[in-house]
N, C-alpha and C positions, 0 to 999 in steps of 0.2 A: 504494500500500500504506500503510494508518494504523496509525501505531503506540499499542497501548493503553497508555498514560502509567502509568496506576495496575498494570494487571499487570507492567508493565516495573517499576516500584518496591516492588512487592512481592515482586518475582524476587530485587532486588539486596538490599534488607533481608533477603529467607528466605538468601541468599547468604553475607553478611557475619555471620547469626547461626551459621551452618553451621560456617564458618570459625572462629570464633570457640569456640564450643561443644568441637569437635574437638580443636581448637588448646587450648585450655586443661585439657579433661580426661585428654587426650592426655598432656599434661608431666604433670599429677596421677600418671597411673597411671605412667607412666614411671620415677618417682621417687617410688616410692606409699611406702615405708619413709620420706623425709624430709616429705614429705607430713603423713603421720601422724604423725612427730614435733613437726609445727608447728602442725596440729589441735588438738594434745593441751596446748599453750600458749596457745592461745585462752580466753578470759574465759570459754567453757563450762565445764559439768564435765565429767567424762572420760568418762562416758557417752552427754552426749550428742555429747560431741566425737567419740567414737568411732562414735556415729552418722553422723554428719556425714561423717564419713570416705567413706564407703560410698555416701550418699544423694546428695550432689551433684555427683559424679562422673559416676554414675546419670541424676541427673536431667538434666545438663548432654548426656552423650547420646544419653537420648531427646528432647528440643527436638531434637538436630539431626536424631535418625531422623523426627519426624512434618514437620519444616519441611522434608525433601525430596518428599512428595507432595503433592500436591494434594488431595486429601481431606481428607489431615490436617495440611495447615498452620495453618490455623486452631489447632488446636488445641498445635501444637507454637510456633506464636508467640505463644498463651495462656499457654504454660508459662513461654516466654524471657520474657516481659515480668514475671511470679512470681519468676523468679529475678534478675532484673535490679532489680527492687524490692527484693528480700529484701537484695538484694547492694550498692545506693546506699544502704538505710535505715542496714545498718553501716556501713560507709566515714563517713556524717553522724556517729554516734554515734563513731567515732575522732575526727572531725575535732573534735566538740566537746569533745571528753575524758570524755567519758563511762566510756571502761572505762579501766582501770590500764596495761593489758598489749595491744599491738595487732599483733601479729605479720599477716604477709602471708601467706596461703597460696593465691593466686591463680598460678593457671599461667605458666606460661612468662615470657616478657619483660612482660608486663603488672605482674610483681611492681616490677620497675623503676621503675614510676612512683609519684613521690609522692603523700599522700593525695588532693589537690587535683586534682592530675592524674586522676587516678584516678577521682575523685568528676566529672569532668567526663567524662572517658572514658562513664564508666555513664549519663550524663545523658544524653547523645548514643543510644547505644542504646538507651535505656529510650525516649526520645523517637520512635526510628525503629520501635522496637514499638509502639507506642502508634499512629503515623501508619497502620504496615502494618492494624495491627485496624482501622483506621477507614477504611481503603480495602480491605479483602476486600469480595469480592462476597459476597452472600448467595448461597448454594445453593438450587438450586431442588430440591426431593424432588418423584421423579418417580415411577409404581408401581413398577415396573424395583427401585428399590432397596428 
């Protein structure tokens, strides 16, 4: 029996973004009233913080609903790797002092870590997305669908 290397690795990246995803919008809504009070301290305005609010929660998951099929992983680890970008680009712009005011509003235990920590954390994911897009099989369209 051979085992397929690259489905196996895309099983465990779709896995660990799952988790992850869950895991983190999971404490958001849990705690959505302090949430939104830490939102609402971010360098945004309160417009769009209060978008924000709403949207990445959202967005966090749906990645993990399209990264459980097959059909739509693709396109649910198109979305992690968007957020996972969006989410290092700020973490850099803390790290460099860019904004004044840099509050956490990252889920659960992940707030615990420092920027750096932090910024290596995302790196790490941002990297296993990037690896998993570049080992998806292409799809073959067949008439059927």
């Amino acid at each position: 029996m051979k085992i397929d290397t690259k489905a196996t690795v895309l099983q465990v990246i779709s896995a660990a973004f799952i988790l992850l995803w869950v895991y983190t919008a999971g404490s958001k809504l849990a705690s959505f009233e302090n949430y939104r009070l830490e939102m609402q301290h971010q360098v945004f305005s309160l417009i769009v913080s209060e978008i924000l609010v709403y949207i990445i929660p959202i967005a966090e998951i749906m990645a993990a609903g399209l990264l459980l099929f097959q059909k739509t992983n693709k396109t649910g680890m198109i979305l992690s790797t968007l957020l996972m970008t969006a989410f290092t680009i700020y973490i850099v712009l803390i790290i460099s002092d860019y904004f004044p005011k840099v509050p956490c509003t990252c889920g659960g235990v992940i707030r615990a870590l420092g920027w750096k920590a932090h910024l290596v954390f995302n790196l790490i994911f941002l990297s296993a997305a990037i690896l998993a897009l570049y080992n998806t099989p292409k799809r073959e369209v067949s008439d059927k669908e």
